[in-house]
C-alpha positions as CSV (number, residue, x, y, z in Angstrom):
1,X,0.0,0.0,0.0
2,X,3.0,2.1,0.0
3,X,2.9,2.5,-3.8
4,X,-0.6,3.6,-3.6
5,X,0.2,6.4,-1.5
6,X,3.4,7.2,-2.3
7,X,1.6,7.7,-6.0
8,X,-0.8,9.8,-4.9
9,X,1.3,11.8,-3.1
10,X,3.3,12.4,-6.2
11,X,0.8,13.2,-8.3
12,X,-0.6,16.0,-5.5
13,X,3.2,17.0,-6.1
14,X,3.1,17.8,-9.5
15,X,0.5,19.9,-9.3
16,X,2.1,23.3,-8.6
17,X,-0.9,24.8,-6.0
18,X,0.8,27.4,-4.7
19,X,-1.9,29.8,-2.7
20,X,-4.4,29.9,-3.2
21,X,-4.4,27.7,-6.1
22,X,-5.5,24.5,-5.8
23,X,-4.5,23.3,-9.7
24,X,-7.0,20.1,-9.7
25,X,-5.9,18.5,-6.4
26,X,-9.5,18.7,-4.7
27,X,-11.3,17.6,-7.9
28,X,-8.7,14.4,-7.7
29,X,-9.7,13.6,-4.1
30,X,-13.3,14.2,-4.6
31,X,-12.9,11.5,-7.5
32,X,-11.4,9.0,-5.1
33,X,-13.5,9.8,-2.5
34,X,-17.3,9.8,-4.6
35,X,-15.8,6.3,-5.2
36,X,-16.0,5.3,-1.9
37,X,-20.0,6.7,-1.3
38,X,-18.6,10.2,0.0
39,X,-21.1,13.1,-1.0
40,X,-18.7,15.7,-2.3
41,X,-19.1,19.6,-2.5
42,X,-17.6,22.3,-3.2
43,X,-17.7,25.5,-1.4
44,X,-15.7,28.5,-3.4
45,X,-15.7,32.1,-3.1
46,X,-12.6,34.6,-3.1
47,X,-10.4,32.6,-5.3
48,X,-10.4,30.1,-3.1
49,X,-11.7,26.5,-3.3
50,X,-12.8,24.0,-0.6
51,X,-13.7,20.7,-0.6
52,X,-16.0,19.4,2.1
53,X,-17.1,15.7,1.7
54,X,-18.9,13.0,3.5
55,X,-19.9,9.8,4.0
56,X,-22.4,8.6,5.8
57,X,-25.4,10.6,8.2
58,X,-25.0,9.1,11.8
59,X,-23.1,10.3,14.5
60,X,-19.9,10.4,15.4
61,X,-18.5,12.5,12.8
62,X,-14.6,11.9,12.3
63,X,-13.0,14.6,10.1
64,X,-9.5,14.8,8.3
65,X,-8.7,18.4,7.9
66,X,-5.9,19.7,5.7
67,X,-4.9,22.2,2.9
68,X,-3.5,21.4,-0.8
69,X,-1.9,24.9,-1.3
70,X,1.4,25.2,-0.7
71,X,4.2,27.8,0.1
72,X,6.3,29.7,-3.0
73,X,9.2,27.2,-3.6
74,X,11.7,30.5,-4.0
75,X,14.0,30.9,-6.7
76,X,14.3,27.3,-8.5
77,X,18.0,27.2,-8.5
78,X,18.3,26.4,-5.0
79,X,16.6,23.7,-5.3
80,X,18.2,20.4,-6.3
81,X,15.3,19.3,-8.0
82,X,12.4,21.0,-9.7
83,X,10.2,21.5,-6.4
84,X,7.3,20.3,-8.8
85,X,8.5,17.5,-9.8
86,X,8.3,14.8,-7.1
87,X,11.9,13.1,-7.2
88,X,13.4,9.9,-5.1
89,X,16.1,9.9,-4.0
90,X,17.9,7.8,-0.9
91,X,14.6,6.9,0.4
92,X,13.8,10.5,0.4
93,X,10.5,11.9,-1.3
94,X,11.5,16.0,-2.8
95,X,9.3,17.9,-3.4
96,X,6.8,21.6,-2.8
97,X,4.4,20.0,-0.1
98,X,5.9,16.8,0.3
99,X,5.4,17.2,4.2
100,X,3.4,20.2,4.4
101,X,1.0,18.3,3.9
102,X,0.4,16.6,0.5
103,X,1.7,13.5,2.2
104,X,-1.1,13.6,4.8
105,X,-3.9,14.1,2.4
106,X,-2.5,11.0,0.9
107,X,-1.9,9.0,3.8
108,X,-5.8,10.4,4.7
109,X,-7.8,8.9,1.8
110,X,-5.4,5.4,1.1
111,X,-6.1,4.9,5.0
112,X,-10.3,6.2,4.4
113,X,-10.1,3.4,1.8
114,X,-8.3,0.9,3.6
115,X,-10.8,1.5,6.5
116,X,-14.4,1.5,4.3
117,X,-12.9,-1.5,2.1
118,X,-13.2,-3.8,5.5
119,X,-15.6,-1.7,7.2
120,X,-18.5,-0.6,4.7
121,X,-21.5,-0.3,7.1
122,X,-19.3,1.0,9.6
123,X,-20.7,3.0,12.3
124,X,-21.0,7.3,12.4
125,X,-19.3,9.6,9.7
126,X,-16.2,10.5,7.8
127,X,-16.0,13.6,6.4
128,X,-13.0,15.7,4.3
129,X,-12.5,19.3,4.9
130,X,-10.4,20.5,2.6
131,X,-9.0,24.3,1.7
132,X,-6.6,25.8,-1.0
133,X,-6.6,28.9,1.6
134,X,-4.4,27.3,4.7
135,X,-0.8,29.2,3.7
136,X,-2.4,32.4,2.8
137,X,-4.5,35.0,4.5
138,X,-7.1,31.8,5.3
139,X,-9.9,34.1,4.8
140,X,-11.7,32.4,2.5
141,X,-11.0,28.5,3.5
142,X,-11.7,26.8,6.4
143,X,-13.2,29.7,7.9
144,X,-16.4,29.6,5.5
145,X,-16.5,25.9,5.7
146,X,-16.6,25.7,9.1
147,X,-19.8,28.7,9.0
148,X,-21.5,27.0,6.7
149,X,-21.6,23.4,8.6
150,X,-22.2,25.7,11.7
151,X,-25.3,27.3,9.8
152,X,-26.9,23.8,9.0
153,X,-25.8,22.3,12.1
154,X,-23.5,19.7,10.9
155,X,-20.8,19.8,13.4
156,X,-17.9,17.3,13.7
157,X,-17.3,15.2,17.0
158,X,-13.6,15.1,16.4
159,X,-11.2,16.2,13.6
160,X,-7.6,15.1,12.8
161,X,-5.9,18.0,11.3
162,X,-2.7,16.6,8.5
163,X,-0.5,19.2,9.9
164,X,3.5,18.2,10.0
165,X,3.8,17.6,13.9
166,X,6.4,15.3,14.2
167,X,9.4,16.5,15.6
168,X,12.4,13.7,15.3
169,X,10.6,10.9,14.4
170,X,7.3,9.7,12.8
171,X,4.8,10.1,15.9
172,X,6.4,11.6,18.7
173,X,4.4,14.9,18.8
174,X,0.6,15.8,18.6
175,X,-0.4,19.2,19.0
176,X,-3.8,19.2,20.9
177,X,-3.8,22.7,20.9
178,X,-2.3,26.0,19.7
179,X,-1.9,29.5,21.3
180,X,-3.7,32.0,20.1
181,X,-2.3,35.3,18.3
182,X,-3.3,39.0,19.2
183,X,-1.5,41.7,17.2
184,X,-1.4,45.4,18.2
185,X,-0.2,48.3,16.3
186,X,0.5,51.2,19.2
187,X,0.8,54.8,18.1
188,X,2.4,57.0,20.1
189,X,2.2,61.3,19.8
190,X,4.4,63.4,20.0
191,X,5.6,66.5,19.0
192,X,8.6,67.1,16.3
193,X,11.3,70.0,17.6
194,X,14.8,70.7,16.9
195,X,17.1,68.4,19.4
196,X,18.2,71.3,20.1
197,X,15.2,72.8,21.6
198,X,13.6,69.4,23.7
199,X,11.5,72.0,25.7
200,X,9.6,72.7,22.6
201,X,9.2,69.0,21.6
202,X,7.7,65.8,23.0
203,X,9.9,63.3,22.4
204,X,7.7,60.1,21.9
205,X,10.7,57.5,21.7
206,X,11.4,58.6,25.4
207,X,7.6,58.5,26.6
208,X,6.8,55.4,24.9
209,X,10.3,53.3,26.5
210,X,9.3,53.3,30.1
211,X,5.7,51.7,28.9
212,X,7.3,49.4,26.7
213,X,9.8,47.8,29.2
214,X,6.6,47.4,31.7
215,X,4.7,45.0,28.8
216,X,8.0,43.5,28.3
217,X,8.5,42.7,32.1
218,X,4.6,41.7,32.6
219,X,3.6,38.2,33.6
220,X,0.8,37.9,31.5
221,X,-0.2,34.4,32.8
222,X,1.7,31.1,34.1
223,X,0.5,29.3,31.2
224,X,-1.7,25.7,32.2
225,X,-1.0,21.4,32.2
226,X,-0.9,22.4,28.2
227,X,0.4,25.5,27.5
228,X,3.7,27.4,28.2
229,X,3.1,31.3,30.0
230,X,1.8,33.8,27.2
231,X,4.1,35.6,25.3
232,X,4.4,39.7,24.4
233,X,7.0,40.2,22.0
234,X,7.7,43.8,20.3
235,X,8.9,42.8,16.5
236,X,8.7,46.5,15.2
237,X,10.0,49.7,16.2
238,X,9.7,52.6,13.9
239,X,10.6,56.4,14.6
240,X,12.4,59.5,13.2
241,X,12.5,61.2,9.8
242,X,16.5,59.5,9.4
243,X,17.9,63.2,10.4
244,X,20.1,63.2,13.5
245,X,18.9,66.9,14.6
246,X,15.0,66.1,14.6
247,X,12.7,64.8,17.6
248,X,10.0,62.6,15.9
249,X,6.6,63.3,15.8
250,X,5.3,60.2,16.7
251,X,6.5,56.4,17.2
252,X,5.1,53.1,15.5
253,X,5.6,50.0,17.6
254,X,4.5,46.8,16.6
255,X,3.7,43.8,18.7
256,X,2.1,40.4,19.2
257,X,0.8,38.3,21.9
258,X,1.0,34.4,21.7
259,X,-1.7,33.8,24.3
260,X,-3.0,30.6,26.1
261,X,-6.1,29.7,27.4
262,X,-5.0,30.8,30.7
263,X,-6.3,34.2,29.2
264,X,-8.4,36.0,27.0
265,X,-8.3,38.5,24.0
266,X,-10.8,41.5,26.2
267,X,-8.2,40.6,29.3
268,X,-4.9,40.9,27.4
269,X,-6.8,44.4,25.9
270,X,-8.0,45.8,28.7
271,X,-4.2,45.3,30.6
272,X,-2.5,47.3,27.8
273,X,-4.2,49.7,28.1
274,X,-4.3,49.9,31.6
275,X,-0.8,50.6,31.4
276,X,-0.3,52.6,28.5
277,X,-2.8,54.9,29.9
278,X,-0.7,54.8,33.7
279,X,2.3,56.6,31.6
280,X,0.2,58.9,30.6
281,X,1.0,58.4,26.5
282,X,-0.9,59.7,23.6
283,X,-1.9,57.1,21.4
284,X,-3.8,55.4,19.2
285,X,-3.8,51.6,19.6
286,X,-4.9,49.4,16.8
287,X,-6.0,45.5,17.8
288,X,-5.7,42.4,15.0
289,X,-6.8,38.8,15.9
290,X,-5.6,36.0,14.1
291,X,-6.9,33.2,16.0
292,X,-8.1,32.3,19.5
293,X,-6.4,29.6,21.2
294,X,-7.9,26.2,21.4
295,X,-7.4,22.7,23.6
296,X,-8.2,19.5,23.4
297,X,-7.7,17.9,26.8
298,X,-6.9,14.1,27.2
299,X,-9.6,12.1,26.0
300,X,-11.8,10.2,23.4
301,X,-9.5,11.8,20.4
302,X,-6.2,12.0,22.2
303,X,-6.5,8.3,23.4
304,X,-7.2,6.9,20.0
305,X,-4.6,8.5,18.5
306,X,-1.6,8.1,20.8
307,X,-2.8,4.3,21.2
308,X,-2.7,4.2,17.1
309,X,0.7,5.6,16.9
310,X,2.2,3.4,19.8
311,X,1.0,0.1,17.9
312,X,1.9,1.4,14.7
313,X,5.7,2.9,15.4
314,X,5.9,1.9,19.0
315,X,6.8,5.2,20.8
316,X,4.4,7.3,23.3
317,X,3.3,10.7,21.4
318,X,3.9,13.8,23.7
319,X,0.9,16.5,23.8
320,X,1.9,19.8,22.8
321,X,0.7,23.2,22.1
322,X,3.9,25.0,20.9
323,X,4.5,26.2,17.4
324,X,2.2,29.0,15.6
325,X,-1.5,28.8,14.3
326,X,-3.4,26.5,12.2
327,X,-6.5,25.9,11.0
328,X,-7.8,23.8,13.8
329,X,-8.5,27.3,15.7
330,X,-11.5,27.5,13.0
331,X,-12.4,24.0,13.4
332,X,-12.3,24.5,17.1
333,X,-15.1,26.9,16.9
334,X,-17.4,23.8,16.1
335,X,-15.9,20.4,16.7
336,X,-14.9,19.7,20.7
337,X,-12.0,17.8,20.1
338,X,-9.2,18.7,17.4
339,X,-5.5,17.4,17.4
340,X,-3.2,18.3,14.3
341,X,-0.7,15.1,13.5
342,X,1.6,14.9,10.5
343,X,4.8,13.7,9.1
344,X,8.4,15.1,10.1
345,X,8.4,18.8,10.0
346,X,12.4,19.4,9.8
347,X,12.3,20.8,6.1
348,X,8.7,22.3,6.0
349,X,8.6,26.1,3.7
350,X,12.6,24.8,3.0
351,X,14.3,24.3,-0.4
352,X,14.3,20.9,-0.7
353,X,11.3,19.9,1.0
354,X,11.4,16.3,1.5
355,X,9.6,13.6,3.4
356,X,11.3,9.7,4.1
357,X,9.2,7.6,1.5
358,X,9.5,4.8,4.5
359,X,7.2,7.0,6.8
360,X,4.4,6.7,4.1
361,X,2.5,3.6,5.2
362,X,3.0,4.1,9.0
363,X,1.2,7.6,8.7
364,X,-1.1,5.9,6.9
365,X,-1.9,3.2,9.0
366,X,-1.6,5.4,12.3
367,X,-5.0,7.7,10.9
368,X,-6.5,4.2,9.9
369,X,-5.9,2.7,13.3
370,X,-7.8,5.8,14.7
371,X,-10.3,5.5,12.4
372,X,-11.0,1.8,13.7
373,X,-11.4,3.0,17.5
374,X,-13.5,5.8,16.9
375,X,-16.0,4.4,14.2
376,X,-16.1,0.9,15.1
């Protein structure tokens, strides 16, 4: 069964979906999968296309979750091979997506197959959600998917997002959760001068530092059993008109929050500006969300996966929430339990993408060995 996967994920390969192009790579799952008894559709909008697809009516509803865009490959001559062209090489699959996360997708419907071939009146659901809109702005992807099964009321009872977990080996990590991302843009006033004159300036660099090195210095939270202590991390300081004889006028600092579930968007907020407004600063503060954190505790989903992957490869998964977003934070919004588990991750968004062919079937078997214990 190797081959079968290993061909699929080839083909996926060739198909150069960079976002939020999706070049044919739904419409050849939706094949595969109508095969199978799946009811396929397609939801598009905004240039982007989404597959959602399901088989059966009954409750519980398993879903595999993952994207067919990929990242730019970057200039081609830093590649070894064309990033488009899936090459083998010492047991090594190259390619644009090989790990992130054509392989999954793969290693999703050869295991679906697998699963209905021996199981065809199985018990509860299997559904595909899948988005060409997962490396861009992921406006237009999972997002409206998850809305519109929110509208009709078909939620999922867990979902297995094909992200690239895996750390060292093939199963050692499952993320059962991700931390949330708050962005602020924070303006600060005040008044241009001569540097020779500061009594007829306001010098907003100086104002603004004091402020800063107290949101640096917070404790925001002490984190939880799953997640580290939130983060507040300035990545943009922008002031002065490049003359060395000018006070600025104002000062643009950008920052971000990687937040837990030991706190909350309104409570992060309302703490900035508690102290921005202590230093008495003139500004103008502008808030961006990305994604609320989400958890999955130990559980139903959690079990059957880490059992799956000890009786497939042998080793005990850890549970971990580190790393940036993903689409499960839209999932999350209407499906309880969510866990992203994937191949290796050590050459994801690199030149020279690759994935170990040998890791194929295992992935494959691991997401069919979960099927079995939730749907049996």
């Amino acid at each position: 069964m190797t081959a079968t996967v290993l061909s699929l994920v080839e083909e996926l390969i060739r198909r150069p979906s960079v976002t939020p192009e999706d070049e044919g790579c739904q419409a050849l799952l939706a094949e595969r999968l109508t095969a199978l008894g799946f009811a396929c559709e397609t939801v598009a909008g905004g240039g982007v296309v989404n597959l959602w697809a399901r088989r059966g009516t009954q409750g519980p509803l398993v879903v595999f979750a993952g994207h067919t865009d990929v990242v730019p490959p970057g200039p081609r001559e830093h590649w070894n091979t064309d990033p488009f062209v899936p090459t083998r090489l010492d047991g090594k699959l190259y390619g644009r997506g090989a790990a992130d996360m054509k392989s999954s997708i793969a290693a999703f419907l050869v295991a679906t197959e697998e699963f209905v071939a021996h199981n065809p009146d199985h018990h509860g659901s299997i559904g595909f959600l899948i988005t060409s809109d997962e490396e861009g702005p992921a406006t237009d992807g999972t997002v409206k998917v998850c809305e519109l099964l929110a509208a009709r009321g078909e939620a999922p009872d867990y979902c297995i997002v094909g992200e690239p977990t895996s750390s060292a080996q093939l199963g050692d990590t499952i993320k059962n959760g991700r931390r949330g991302s708050l962005s602020g843009r924070l303006v600060v006033k005040g008044v241009q001068g001569h540097v020779a004159y500061p009594e007829k300036a306001r010098n907003p660099i100086h104002q603004a530092a004091p402020a800063l090195a107290e949101l640096a210095a917070t404790e925001w939270d002490r984190g939880n059993e799953y997640f580290p202590p939130t983060t507040f991390q300035i990545s943009n300081f922008h002031s002065g008109t490049g003359a060395t004889n000018v006070v600025p006028g104002e000062a643009v600092v950008d920052f971000n929050f990687r937040f837990s579930t030991a706190s909350t968007e309104e409570g992060l907020k309302a703490r900035v500006h508690d102290i921005l407004d202590r230093h008495g600063l003139e500004y103008a503060l502008a808030w961006s969300l990305s994604g609320l954190p989400f958890l999955t505790p130990r559980g139903t989903l959690c079990s059957a996966l880490t059992e799956a992957i000890a009786a497939e490869v042998g080793i005990e998964a850890e549970l971990s929430t580190t790393g940036g977003t993903s689409d499960g934070r839209f999932i999350a919004r209407i499906c309880p339990q969510v866990v992203e588990f994937g191949p290796v991750n050590a050459t994801i968004h690199k030149v020279n993408e690759h994935i170990a062919v040998d890791s194929l079937e295992p992935l494959k078997n691991i997401y069919r060995r979960t099927l079995e214990a939730l749907l049996r």
